[in-house]
C-alpha positions as semicolon CSV with decimal commas, in nm:
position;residue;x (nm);y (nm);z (nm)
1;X;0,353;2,504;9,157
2;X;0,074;2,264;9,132
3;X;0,197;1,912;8,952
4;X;-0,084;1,739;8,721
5;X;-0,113;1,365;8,738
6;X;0,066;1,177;8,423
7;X;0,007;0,864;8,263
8;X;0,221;0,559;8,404
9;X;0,404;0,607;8,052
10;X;0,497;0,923;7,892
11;X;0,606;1,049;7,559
12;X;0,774;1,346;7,445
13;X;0,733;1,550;7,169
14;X;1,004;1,750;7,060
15;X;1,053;1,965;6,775
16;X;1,422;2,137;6,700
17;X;1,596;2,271;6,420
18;X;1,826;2,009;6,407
19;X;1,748;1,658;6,283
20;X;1,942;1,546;6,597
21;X;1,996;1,662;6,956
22;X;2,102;1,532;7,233
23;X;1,951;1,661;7,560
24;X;1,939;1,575;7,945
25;X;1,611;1,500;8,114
26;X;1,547;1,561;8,491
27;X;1,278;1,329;8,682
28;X;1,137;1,478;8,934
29;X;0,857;1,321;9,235
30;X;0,532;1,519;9,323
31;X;0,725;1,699;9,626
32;X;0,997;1,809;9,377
33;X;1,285;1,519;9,432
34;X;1,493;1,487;9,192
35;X;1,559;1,069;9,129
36;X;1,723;1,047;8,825
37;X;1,902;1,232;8,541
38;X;1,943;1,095;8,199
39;X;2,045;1,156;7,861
40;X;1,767;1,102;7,515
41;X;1,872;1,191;7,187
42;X;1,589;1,298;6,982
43;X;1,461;1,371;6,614
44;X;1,268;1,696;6,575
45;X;0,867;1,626;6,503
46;X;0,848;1,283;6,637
47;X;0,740;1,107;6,999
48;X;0,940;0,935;7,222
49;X;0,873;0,751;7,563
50;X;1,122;0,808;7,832
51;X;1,288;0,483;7,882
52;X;1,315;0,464;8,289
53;X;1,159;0,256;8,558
54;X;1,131;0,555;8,720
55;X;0,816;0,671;8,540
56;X;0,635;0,390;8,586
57;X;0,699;0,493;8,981
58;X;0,527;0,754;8,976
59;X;0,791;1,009;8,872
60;X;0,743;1,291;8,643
61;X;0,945;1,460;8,359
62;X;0,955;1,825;8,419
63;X;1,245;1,980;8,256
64;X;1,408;1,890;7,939
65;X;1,797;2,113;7,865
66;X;1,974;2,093;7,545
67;X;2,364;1,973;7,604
68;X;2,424;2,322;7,590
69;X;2,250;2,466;7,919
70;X;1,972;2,609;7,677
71;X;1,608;2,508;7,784
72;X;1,473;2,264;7,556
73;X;1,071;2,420;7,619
């Protein structure tokens, strides 16, 4: 799986049925290292940035899970 270059800070958009969820993000390197795992709770319909020093390290967001094991994409 080819990875496409972010910007140095990135946002999410979400949208959920619920007004708010909490869900675990995985950060991920270009050769598929995992560096950190975090929590975000979100609103549906609205942008957040990831608040981590690892993104500005290069590292990319690639996979987003509800609380519940269910994927989030």
């Amino acid at each position: 799986m080819d990875f496409i270059p972010k910007p140095r800070l990135m946002f999410l958009k979400l949208a959920f049925p619920k007004k708010v969820s909490r869900f675990f993000y995985q950060i991920y390197d270009l050769n598929g290292r995992r560096y950190d795992v975090g929590k975000a709770t979100v609103s549906p319909s609205k942008v957040y940035p990831i608040s981590t020093d690892n993104l500005h390290k290069g590292y990319y967001l690639i996979n987003i899970r509800h609380q519940s094991g269910k994927k989030g994409f």
